[in-house]
C-alpha positions in Angstrom: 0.0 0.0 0.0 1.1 3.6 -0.9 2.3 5.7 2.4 0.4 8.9 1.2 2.2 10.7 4.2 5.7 9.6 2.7 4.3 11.6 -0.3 3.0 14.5 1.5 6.2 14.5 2.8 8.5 14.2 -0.2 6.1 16.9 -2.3 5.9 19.2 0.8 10.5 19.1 0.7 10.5 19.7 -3.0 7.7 22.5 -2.9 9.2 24.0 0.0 12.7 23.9 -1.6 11.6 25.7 -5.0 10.1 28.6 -2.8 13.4 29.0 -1.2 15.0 29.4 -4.3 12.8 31.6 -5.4 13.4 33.9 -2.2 16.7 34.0 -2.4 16.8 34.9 -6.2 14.5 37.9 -5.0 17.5 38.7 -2.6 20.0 38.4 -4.9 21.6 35.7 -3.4 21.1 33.3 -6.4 22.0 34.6 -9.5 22.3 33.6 -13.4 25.8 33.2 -13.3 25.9 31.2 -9.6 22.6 28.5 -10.8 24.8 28.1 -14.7 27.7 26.6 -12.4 25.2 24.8 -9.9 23.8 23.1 -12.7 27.0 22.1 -14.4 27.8 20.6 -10.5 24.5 18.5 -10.7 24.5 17.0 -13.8 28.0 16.1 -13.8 28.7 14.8 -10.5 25.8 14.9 -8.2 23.0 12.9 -10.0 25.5 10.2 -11.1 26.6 9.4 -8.0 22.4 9.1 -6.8 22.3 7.3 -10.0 24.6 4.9 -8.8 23.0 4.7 -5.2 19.6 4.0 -6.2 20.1 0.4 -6.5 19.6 -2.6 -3.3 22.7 -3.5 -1.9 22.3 -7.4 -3.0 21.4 -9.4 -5.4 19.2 -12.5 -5.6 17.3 -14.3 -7.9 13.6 -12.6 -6.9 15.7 -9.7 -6.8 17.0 -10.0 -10.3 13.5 -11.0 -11.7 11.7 -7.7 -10.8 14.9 -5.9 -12.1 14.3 -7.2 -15.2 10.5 -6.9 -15.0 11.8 -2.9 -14.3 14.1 -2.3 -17.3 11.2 -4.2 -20.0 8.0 -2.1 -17.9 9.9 1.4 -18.5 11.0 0.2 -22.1 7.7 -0.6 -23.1 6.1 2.7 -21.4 8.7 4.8 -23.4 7.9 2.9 -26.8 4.6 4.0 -26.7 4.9 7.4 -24.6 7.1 9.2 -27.1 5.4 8.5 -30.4 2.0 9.5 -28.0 4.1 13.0 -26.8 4.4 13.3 -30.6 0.6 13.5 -31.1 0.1 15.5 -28.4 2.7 18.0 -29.1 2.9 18.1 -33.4 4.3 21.5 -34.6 5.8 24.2 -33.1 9.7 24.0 -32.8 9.4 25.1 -28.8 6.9 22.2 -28.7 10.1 20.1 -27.1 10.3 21.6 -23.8 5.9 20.2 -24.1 7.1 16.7 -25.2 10.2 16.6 -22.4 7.5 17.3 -20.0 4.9 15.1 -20.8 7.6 11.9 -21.2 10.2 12.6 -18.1 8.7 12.4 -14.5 10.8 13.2 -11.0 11.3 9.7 -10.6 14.9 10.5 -9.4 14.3 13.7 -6.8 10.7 12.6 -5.1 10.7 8.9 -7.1 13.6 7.1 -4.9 12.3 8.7 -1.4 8.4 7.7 -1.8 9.4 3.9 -3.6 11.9 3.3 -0.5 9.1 4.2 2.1 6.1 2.8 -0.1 7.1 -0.8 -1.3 10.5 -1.4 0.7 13.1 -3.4 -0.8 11.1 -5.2 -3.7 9.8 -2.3 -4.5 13.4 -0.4 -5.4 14.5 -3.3 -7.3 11.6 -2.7 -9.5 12.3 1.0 -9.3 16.5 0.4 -10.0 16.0 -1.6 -13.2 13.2 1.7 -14.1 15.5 4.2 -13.5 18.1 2.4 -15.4 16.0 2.7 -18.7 15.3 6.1 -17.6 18.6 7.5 -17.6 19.3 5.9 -20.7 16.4 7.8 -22.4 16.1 11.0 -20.8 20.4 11.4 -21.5 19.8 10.6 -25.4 16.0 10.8 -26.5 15.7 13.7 -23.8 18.8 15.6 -24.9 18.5 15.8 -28.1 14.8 17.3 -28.0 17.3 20.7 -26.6 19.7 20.0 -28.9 18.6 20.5 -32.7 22.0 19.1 -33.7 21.8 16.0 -31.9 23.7 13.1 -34.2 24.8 9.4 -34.1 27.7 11.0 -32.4 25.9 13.1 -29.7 24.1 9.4 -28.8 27.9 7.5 -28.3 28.7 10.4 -26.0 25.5 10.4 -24.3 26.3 7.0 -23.4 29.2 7.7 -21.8 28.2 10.6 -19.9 28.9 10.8 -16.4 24.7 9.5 -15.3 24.7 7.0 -17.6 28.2 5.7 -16.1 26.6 6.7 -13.0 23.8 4.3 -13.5 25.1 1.3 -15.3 27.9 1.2 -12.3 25.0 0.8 -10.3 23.5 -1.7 -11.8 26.9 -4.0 -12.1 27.4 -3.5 -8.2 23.9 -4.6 -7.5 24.4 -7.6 -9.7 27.3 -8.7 -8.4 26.2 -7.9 -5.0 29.4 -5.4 -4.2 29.4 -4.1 -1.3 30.9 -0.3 -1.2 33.4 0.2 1.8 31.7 2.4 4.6 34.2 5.1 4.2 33.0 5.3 0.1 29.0 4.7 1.0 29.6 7.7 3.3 31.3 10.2 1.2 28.8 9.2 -1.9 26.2 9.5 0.1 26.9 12.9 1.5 27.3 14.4 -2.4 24.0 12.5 -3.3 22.5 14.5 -0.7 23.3 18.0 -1.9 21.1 16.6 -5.8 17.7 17.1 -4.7 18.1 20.8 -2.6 20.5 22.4 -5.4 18.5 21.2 -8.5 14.9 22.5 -6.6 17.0 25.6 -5.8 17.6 26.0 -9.3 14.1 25.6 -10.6 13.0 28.5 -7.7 15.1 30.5 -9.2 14.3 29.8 -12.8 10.7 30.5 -11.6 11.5 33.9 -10.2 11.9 35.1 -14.0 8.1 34.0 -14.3 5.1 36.2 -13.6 3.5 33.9 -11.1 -0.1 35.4 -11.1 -0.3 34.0 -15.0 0.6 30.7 -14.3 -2.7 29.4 -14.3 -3.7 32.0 -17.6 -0.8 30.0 -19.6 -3.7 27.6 -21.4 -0.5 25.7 -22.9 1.0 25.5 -19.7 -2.0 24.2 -18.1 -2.9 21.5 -20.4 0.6 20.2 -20.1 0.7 19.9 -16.7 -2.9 18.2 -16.4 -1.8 15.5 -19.6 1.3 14.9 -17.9 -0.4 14.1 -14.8 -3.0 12.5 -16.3 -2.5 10.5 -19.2 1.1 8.5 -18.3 -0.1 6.7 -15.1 -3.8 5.5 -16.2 -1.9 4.1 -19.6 0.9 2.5 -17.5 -1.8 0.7 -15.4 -4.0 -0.6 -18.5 -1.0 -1.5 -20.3 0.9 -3.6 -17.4 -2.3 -5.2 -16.2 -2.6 -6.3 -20.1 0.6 -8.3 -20.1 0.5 -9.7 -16.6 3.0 -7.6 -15.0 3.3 -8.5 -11.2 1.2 -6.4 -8.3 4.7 -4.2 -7.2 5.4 -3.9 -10.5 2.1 -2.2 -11.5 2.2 -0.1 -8.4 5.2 1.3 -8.9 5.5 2.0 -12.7 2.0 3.9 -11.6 3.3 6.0 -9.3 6.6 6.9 -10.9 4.4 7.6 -13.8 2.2 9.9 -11.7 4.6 11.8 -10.4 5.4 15.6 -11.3 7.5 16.7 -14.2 11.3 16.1 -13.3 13.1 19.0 -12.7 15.8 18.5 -15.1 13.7 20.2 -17.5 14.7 23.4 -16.0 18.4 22.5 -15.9 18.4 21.0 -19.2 16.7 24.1 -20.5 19.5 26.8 -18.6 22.2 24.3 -20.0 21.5 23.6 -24.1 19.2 26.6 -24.5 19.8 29.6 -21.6 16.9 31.9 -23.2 15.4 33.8 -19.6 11.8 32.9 -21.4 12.8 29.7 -21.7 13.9 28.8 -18.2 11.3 30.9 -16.4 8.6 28.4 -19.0 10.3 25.5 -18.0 10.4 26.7 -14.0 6.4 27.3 -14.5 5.6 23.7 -15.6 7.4 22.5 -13.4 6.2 24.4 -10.4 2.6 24.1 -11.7 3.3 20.3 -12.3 3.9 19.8 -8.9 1.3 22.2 -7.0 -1.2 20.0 -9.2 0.2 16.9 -8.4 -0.4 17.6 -4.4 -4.4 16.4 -5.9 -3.7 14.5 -9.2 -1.7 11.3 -7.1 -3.7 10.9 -4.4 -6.3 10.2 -6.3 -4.5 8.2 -9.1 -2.5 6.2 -6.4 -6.6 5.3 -4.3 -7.9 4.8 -7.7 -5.0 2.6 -9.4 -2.4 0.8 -6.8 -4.4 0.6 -3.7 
């Protein structure tokens, strides 16, 4: 069963986090210059390194089946959620911040805490072999809707970026069941931490350059946020239940599907575009995403997983 206080939780950190980066923007102390550098920071150390913890610490046959049942759950929900995003989203060139949106959920920020406290240790394999798909797409399919350039050699570099390292070394110490030395879990652990406040920080500050009081006005905006919310999670359950995907397996594709849109959009928008309209649209679906999401997964998760 789905802890909806672990998510009340988890929502409550990231919301609360985004609205201090948006105060300290408005002081000043975060600036354009200061959230460029964060950002470099985060996406080449910190989120490989949670990449890399987000797997169980041993392996075992049961262990290794929902892995698996992971990696083919997100491969099949991408198959069909991209050429759908393309549907949705036909025409206009900025249409690929829309398309990032709708496919890419926060399954790394608020995904890992709520899985862990939700469905335990069967629950993360499932959500490991996910997240490894994930990373896969999001670094290559995800990139190169920013970057109109994007070639056969962008994709071999995208594969050896530092979270796609970050993940696959993951997934070879949970399969060989290695344990990291307690002096290593500790420092990796401490630079995972710093992932989820500095990327939040970065979207509050990205969001400062919006006019809040036409959030809501932004029709485009709006309809993003509720299809993204929407559409993903009730597919996800049809779809698994069709081919006889286990009970945690379900659950949890569900509610990584349900969750708001990931905040990389706002990083990946600073780093391979860097337009202020751009960021501060990127920091409103994101922001909006998640204030709608406070009603949109309680309901889907009663509705769906329970």
């Amino acid at each position: 069963m789905v802890d909806l206080g672990s998510f009340y939780q988890g929502i409550g950190v990231v919301v609360v986090l985004i609205l201090l980066g948006f105060f300290l923007s408005k002081i000043k102390v975060l600036n354009d210059v200061a959230v460029k550098a964060i950002t470099n920071l985060l996406l080449s150390v910190a989120l490989p390194i949670a990449f890399m913890r987000s797997f169980p610490a041993s392996f075992s046959v049961d262990a290794g089946r929902m892995f698996v049942w992971g990696i083919g759950a997100a491969a099949l929900l991408f198959a069909i959620l991209i050429p759908l995003a393309q549907v949705f989203f036909r025409g206009k060139s900025d249409n690929y911040e829309y398309k990032f949106a709708f496919l890419f959920n926060n399954t790394s920020f608020i995904g890992y805490p709520l899985v862990s406290a939700a469905f335990g240790l069967e629950g993360m394999t499932v959500y490991a072999g996910f997240m490894l798909v994930w990373t896969l797409v999001v670094f290559t399919y995800g990139v190169k809707l920013f970057n109109r350039k994007f070639g056969f050699r962008d994709v071999i570099k995208s594969l050896v970026n530092p979270n796609v390292i970050g993940i696959v070394a993951g997934a070879t110490m949970f399969l060989c069941s290695f344990q990291m030395p307690a002096f290593g879990n500790k420092l990796f652990g401490t630079i995972a931490g710093v992932t989820t406040p500095l990327s939040l920080l970065c979207v509050g500050f990205m969001l400062s350059e919006a006019r809040l009081v036409t959030i809501f006005k932004r029709w485009r905006v709006v309809i993003v946020c509720i299809l993204q919310l929407i559409v993903p999670p009730v597919l996800t359950y049809f779809v698994l239940k069709l081919i006889g995907a286990p009970l945690v397996v379900i659950q949890v594709a569900v509610l990584m599907e349900a969750l708001p849109t990931a905040a990389l959009l706002g990083l990946f928008t600073k780093k391979y575009r860097g337009g202020k309209h751009l960021a501060s649209e990127a920091g409103e679906i994101v922001a909006l995403s998640t204030i709608l999401s406070l009603v949109t997964v309680p309901i889907l998760v009663n509705l769906l997983v329970i």
